[in-house]
VOPAGU-2260 file (C-alpha; in pm, 1 decimal, decimal comma):
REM VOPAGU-2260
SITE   aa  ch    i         X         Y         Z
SITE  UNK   A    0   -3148,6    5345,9   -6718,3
SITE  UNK   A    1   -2819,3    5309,2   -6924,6
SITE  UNK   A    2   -2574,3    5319,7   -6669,5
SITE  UNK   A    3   -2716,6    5113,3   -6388,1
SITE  UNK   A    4   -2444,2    5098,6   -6046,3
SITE  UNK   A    5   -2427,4    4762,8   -5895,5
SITE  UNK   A    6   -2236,0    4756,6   -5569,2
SITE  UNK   A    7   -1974,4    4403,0   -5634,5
SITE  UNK   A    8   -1878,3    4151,9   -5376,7
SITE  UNK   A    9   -1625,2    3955,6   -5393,6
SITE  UNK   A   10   -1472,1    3684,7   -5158,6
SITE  UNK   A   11   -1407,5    3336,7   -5325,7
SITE  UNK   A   12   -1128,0    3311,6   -5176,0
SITE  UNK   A   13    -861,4    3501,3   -4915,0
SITE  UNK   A   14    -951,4    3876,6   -5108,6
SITE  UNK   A   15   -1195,4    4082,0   -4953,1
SITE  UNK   A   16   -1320,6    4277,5   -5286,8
SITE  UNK   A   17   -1604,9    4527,8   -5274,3
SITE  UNK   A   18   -1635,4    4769,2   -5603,6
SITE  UNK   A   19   -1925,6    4987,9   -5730,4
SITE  UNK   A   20   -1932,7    5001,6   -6135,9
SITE  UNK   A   21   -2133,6    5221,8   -6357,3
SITE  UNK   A   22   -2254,6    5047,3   -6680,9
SITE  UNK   A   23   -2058,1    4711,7   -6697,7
SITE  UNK   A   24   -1785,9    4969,3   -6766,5
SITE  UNK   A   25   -1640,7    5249,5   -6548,2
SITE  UNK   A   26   -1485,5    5238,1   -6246,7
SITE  UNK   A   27   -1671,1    5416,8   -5995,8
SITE  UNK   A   28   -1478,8    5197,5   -5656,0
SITE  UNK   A   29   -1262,9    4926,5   -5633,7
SITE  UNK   A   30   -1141,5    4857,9   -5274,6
SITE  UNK   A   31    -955,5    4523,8   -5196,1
SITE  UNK   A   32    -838,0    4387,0   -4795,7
SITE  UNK   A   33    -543,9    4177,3   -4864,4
SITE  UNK   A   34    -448,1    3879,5   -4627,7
SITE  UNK   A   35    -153,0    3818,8   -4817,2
SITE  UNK   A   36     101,6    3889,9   -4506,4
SITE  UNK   A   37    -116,9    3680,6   -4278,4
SITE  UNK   A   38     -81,9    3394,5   -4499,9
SITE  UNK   A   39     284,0    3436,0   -4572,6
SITE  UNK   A   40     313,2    3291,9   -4242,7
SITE  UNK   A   41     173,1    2964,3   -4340,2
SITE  UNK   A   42     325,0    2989,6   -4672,4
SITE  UNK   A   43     -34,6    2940,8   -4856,7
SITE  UNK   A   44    -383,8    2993,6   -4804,9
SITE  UNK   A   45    -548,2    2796,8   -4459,8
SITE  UNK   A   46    -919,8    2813,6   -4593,4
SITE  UNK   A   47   -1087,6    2825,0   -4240,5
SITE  UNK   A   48    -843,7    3141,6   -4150,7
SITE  UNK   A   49    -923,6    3322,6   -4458,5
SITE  UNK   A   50   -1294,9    3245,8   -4391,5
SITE  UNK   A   51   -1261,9    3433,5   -4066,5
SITE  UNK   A   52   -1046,9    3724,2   -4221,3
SITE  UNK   A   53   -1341,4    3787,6   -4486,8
SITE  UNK   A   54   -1571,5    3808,2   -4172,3
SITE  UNK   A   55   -1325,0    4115,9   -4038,3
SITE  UNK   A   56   -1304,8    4289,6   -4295,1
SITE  UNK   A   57   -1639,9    4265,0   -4520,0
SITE  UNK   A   58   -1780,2    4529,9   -4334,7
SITE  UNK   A   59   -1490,9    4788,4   -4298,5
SITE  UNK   A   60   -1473,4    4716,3   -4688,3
SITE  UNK   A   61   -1813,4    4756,5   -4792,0
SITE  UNK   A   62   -1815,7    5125,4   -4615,1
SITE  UNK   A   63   -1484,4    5239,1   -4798,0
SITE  UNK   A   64   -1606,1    5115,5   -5144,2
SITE  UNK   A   65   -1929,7    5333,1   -5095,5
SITE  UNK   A   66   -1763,8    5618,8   -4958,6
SITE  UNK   A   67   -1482,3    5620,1   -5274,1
SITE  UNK   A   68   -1787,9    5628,2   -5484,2
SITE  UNK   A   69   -1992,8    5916,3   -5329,5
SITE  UNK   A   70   -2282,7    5720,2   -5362,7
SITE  UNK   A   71   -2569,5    5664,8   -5118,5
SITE  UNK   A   72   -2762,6    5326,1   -5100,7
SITE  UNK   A   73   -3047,2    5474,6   -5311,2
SITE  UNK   A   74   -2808,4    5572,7   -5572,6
SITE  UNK   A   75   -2760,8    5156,2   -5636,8
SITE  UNK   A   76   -2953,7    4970,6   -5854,3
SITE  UNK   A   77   -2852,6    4610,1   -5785,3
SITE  UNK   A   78   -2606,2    4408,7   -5573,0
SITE  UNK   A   79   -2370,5    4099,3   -5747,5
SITE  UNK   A   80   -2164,9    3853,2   -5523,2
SITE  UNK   A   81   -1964,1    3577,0   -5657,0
SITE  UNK   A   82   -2152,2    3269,4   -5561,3
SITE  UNK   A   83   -1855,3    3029,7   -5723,2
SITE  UNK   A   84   -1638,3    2870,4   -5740,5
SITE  UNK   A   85   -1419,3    2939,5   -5422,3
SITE  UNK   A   86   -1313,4    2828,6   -5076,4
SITE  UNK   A   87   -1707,5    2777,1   -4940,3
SITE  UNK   A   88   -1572,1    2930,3   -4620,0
SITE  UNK   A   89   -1497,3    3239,9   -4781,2
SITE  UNK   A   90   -1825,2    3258,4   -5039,7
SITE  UNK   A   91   -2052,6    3223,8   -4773,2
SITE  UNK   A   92   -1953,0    3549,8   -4621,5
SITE  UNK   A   93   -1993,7    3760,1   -4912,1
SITE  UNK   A   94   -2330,1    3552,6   -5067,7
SITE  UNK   A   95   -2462,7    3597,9   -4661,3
SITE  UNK   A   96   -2359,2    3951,7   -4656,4
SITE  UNK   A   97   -2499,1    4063,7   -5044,0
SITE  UNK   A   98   -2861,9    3866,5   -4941,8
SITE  UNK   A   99   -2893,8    4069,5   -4585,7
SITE  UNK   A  100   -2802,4    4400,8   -4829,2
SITE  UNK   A  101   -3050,7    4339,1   -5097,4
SITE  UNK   A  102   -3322,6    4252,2   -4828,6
SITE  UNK   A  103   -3267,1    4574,0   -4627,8
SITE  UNK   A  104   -3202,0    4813,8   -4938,9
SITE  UNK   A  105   -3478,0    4651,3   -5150,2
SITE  UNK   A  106   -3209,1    4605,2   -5418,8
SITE  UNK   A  107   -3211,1    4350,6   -5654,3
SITE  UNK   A  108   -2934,6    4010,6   -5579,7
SITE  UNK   A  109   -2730,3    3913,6   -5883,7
SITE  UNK   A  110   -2480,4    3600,5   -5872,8
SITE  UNK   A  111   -2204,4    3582,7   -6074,2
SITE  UNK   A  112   -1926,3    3308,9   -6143,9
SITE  UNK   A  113   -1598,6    3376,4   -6056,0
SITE  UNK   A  114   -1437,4    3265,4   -6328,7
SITE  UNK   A  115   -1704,9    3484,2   -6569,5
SITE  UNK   A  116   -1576,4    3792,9   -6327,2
SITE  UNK   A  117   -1219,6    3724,0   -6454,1
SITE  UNK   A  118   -1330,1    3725,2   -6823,0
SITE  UNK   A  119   -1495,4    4053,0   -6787,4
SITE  UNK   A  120   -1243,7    4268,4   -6591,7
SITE  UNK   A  121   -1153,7    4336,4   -6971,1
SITE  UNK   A  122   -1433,4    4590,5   -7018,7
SITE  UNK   A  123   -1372,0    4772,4   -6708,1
SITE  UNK   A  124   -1214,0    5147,7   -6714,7
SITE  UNK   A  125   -1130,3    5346,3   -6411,6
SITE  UNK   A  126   -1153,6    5672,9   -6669,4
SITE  UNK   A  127   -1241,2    5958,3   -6495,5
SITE  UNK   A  128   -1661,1    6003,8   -6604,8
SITE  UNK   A  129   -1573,5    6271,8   -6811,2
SITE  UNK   A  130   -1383,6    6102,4   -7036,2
SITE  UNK   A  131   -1491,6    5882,2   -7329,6
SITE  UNK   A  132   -1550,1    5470,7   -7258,4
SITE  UNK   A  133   -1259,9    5309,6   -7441,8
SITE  UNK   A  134   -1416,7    5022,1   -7737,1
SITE  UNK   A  135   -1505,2    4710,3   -7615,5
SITE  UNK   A  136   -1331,4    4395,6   -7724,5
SITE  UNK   A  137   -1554,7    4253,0   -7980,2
SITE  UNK   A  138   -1720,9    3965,7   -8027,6
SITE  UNK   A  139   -1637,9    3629,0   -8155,5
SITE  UNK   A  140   -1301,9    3582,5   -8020,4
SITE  UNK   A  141   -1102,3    3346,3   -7768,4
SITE  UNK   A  142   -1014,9    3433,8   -7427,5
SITE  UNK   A  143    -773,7    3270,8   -7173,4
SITE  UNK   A  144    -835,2    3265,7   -6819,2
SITE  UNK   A  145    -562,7    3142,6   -6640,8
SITE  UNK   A  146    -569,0    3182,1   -6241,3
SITE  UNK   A  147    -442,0    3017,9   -5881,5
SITE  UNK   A  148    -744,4    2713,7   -5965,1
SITE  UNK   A  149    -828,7    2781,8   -6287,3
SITE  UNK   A  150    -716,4    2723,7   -6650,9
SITE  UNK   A  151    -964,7    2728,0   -6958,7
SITE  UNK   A  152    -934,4    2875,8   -7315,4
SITE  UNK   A  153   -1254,1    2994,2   -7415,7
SITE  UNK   A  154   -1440,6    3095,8   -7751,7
SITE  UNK   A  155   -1650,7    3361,1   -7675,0
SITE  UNK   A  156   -1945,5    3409,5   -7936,3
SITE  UNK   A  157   -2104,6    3722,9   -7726,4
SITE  UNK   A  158   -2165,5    3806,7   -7384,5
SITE  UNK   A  159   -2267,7    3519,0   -7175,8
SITE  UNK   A  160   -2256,1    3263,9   -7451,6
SITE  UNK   A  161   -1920,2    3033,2   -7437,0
SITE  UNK   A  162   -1785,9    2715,5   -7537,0
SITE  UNK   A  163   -1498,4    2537,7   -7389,5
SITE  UNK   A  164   -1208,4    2461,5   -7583,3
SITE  UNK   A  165    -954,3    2352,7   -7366,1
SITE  UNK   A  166    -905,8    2327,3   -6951,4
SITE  UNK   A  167    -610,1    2199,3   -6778,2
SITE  UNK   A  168    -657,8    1838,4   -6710,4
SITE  UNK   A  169    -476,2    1805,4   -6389,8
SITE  UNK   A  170    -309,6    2164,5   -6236,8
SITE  UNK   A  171    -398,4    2487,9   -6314,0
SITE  UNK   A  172     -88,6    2746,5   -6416,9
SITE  UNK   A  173    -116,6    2955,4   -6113,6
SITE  UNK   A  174     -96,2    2696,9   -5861,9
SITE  UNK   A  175     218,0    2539,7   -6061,8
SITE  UNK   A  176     393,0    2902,6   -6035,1
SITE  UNK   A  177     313,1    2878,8   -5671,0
SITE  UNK   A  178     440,1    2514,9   -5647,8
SITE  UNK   A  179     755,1    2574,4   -5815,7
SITE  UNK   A  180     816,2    2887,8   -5621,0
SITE  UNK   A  181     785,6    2656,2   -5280,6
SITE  UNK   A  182    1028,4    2422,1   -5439,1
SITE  UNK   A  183    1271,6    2695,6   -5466,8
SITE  UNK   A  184    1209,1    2831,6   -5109,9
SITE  UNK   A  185    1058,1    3128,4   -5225,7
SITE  UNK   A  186     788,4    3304,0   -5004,4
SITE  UNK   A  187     402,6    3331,9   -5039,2
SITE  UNK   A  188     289,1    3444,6   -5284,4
SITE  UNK   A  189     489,5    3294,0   -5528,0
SITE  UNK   A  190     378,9    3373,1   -5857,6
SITE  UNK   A  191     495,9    3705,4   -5811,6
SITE  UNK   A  192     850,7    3580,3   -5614,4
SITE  UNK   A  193     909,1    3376,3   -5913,0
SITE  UNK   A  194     884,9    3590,6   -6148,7
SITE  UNK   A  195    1056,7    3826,0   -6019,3
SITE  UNK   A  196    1389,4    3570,5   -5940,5
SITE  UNK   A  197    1311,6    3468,5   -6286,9
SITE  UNK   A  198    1430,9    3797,7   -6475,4
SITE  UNK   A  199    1757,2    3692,4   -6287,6
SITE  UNK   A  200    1802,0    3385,7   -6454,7
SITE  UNK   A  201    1844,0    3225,7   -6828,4
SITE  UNK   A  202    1526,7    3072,2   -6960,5
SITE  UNK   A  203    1740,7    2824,0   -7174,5
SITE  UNK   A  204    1937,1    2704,2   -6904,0
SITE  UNK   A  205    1693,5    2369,7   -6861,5
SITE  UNK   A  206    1472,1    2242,0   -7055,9
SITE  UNK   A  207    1122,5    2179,4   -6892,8
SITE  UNK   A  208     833,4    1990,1   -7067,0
SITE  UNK   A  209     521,1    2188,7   -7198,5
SITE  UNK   A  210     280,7    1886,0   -7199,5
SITE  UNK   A  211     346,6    1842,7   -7587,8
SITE  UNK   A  212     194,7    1539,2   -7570,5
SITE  UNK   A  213    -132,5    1624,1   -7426,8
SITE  UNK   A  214    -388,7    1656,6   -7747,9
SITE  UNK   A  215    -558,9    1886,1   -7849,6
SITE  UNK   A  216    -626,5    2244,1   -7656,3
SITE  UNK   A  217    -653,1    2097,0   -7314,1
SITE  UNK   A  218    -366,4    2168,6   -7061,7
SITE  UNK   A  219    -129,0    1992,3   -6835,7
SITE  UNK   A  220     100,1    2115,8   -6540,7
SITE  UNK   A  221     183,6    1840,9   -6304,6
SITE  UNK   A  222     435,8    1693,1   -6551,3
SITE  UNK   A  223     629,9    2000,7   -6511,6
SITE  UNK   A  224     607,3    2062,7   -6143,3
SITE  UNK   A  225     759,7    1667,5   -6103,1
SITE  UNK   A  226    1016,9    1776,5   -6359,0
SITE  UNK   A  227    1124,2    2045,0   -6133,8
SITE  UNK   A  228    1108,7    1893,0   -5825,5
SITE  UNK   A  229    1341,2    1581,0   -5997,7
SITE  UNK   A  230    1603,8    1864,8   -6144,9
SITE  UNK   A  231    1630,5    2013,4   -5816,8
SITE  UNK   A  232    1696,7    1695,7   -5617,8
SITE  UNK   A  233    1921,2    1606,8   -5890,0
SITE  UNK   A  234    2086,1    1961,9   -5837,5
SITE  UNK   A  235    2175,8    1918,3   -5475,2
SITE  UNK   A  236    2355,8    2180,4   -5331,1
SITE  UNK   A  237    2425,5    2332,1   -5670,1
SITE  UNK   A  238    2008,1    2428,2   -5685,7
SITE  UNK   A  239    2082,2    2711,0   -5443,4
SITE  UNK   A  240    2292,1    2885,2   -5689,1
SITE  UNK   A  241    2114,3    2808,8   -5975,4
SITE  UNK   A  242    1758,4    2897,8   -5865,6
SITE  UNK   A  243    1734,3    3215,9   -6126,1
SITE  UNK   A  244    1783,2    2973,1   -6387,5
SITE  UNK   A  245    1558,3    2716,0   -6268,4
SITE  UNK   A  246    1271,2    2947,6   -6207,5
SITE  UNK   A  247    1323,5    3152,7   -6565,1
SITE  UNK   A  248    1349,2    2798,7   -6727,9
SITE  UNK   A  249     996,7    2684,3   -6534,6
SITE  UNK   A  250     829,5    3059,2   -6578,8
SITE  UNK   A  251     938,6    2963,9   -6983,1
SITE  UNK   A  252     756,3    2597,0   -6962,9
SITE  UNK   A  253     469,9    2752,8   -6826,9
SITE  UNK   A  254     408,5    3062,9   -7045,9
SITE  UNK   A  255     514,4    2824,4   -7384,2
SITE  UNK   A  256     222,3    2565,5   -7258,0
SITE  UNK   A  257      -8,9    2800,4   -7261,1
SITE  UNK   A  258     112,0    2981,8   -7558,5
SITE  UNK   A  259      90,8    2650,7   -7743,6
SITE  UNK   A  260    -277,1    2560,4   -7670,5
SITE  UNK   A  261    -399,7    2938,3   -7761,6
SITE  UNK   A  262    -203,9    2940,1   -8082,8
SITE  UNK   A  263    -383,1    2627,3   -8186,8
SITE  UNK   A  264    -714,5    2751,5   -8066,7
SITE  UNK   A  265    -672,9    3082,7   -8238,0
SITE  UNK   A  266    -637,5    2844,6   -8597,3
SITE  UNK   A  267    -921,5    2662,7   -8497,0
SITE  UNK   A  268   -1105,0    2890,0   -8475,1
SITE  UNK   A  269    -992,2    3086,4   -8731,5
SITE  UNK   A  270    -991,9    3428,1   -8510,8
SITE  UNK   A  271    -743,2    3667,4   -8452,2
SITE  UNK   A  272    -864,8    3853,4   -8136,2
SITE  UNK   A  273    -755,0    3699,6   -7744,2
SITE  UNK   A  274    -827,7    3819,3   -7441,5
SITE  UNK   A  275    -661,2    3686,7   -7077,8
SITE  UNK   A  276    -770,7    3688,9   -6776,8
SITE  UNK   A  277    -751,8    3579,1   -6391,7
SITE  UNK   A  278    -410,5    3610,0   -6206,6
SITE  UNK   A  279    -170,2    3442,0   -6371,1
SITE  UNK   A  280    -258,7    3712,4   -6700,8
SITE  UNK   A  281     -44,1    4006,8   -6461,3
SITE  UNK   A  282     251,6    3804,1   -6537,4
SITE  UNK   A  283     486,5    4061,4   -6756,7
SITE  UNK   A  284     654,4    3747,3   -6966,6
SITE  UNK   A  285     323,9    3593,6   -7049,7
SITE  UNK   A  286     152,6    3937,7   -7170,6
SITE  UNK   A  287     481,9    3987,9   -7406,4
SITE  UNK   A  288     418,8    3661,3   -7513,9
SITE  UNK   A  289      90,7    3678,1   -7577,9
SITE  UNK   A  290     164,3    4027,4   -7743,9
SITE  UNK   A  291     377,9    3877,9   -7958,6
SITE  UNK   A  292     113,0    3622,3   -8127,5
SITE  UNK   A  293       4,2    3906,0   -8371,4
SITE  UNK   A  294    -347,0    3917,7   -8298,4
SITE  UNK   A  295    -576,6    4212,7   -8162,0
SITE  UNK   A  296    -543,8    4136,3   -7770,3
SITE  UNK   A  297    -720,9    4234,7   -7502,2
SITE  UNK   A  298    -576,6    4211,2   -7123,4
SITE  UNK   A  299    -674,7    4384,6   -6802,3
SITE  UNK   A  300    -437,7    4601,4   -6565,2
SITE  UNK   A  301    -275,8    4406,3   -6380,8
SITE  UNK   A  302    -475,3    4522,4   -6082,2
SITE  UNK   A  303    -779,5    4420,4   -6247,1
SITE  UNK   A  304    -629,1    4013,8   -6299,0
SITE  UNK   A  305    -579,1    3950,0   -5935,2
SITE  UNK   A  306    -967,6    3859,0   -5766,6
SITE  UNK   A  307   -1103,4    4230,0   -5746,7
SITE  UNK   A  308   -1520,1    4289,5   -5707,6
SITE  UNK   A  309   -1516,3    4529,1   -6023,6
SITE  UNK   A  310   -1481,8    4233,6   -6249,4
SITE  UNK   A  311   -1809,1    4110,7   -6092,4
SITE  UNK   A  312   -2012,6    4455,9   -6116,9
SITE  UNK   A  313   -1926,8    4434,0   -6505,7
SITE  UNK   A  314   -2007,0    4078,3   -6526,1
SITE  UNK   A  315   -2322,9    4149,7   -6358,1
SITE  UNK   A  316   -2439,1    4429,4   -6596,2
SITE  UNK   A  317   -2345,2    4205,2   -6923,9
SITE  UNK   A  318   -2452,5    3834,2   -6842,5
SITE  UNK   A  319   -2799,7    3934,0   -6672,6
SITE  UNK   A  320   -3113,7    4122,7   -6750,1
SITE  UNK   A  321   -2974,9    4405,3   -6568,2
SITE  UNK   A  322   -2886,0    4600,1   -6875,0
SITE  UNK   A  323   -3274,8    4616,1   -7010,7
SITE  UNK   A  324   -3383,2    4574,0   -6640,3
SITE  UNK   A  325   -3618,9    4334,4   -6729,6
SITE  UNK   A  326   -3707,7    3992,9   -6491,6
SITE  UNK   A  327   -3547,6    4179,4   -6178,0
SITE  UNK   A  328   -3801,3    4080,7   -5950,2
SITE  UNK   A  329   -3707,0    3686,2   -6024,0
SITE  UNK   A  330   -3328,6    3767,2   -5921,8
SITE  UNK   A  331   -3448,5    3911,2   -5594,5
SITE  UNK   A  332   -3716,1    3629,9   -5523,8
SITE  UNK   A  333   -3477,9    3401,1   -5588,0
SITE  UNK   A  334   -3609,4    3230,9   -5862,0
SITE  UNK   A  335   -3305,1    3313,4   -6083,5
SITE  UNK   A  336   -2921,3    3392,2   -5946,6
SITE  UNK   A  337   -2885,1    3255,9   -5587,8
């Protein structure tokens, strides 16, 4: 079968994702329960409430994802779940969830990294079927994943086969947009608040450090948050008024760190195609700077960078036997995947 439909899970964290994808590729359903108001209360993610709120709405998910794609049970030939990494809470409901489904629908069980999910959204479409699948980004080339936990620039030989080239060796670039958006009183979530203060303000009017020093392609954020959190004490009363500067100035430390370490992988490597992904990659002044490096990019919708199950169905169909169906029985015995 070329086209195999997996039905997707995902729930690493406090997004209830459910998606059914066709080939690796298209789009067939992509639903998503958001607890983002809940946890605007709290001003961040309590893992044990967003454990509970993946609980409520798995199910209710599940049903609107399979009625989007017209599709009965039989019409699915495999189920993926992201099995990490994530808030355990949170995992255990969809991994629990996509076993008891496989079991009763005799389907096989895929598992699939989160992180993997994030690289892969680029290959996803939500075309209608009738209209041709758009290329594929092609292989060697480096790719930047940059999320809430995560930050890793990647070379990319073909699908499934990696090596690391750089991670962040404290902080990861979405939780330093969400920690500089606290220390400006912004609400949750603050990547997103940030940015959007940020086209307010003057990205020259401070100059933040980019972890210059740090070697090589490896990455470093918690210089920058201190750096911050000193400019604003040393502020005072002023830092109210000044807060579009101070977040366009940090937004600019954060996208030029990045920028940096891919620049330098991309003449290591000697490549000219990126692609980004995870949820930091919907940021509009990082994807114009990235844009701007002069190299065939690749980068999702920005629906597709935030945790969605699609990126899992298409990770599923690339990094596992699925696309020969071959060695499906060890998946669902559990002698391979979870």
């Amino acid at each position: 079968m070329s086209s195999p439909r997996v039905l997707a899970i995902e729930t690493s964290c406090d997004e209830t994702g459910v998606a059914v994808v066709s080939g690796g590729r298209r789009i067939a359903s992509n639903q998503v329960a958001t607890q983002i108001a809940l946890h605007a209360t709290t001003g961040g993610i309590v893992p044990e409430v967003a454990a509970r709120q993946q609980l409520r709405w798995i199910v209710p998910t599940i049903h609107a994802a399979m009625a989007e794609a017209n599709l009965d049970w039989d019409d699915l030939d495999a189920v993926a779940v992201t099995y990490g990494p994530g808030l355990i809470g949170s995992l255990l409901v969809g991994v629990n969830v996509a076993k008891a489904l496989a079991v009763v629908h005799d389907l096989p069980l895929l598992g699939i990294n989160h992180i993997e999910g994030h690289i892969y959204a680029n290959w996803l479409t939500d075309a209608p079927v009738e209209d041709p699948l758009p290329a594929e980004p092609p292989f060697p080339l480096v790719c930047l994943v940059v999320s809430g936990g995560h930050t890793q620039l990647v070379l990319m030989h073909d699908h499934g086969q990696y090596r690391l080239l750089g991670q962040t060796v404290d902080d990861a670039a979405g939780e330093a947009f969400d920690k500089g958006a606290r220390m400006l009183g912004l609400p949750y979530p603050g990547g997103p608040a940030l940015e959007r203060l940020a086209a307010e303000g003057d990205p020259g009017a401070y100059d933040f450090p980019i972890a210059a020093g740090v070697p090589g392609l490896d990455f470093s954020f918690a210089g920058l948050k201190t750096a911050l959190l000193y400019k604003v004490r040393d502020l005072g009363d002023e830092a109210q008024a000044r807060r579009a500067d101070l977040a366009a100035a940090y937004q600019h430390a954060i996208v030029e760190a990045l920028a940096v370490r891919v620049e330098r992988g991309l003449r290591e490597t000697g490549l000219q195609r990126l692609a980004i992904g995870g949820g930091v990659a919907a940021n509009g002044p990082l994807r114009e700077r990235m844009a701007g490096l002069g190299v065939e990019m690749h980068v999702p919708e920005r629906a597709l960078c935030t945790d969605n199950a699609a990126m899992i169905g298409s990770a599923a169909r690339w990094v596992t036997p699925l696309r020969e169906f071959a060695d499906l029985d060890a998946y669902a015995s559990g002698e391979r995947g979870l």
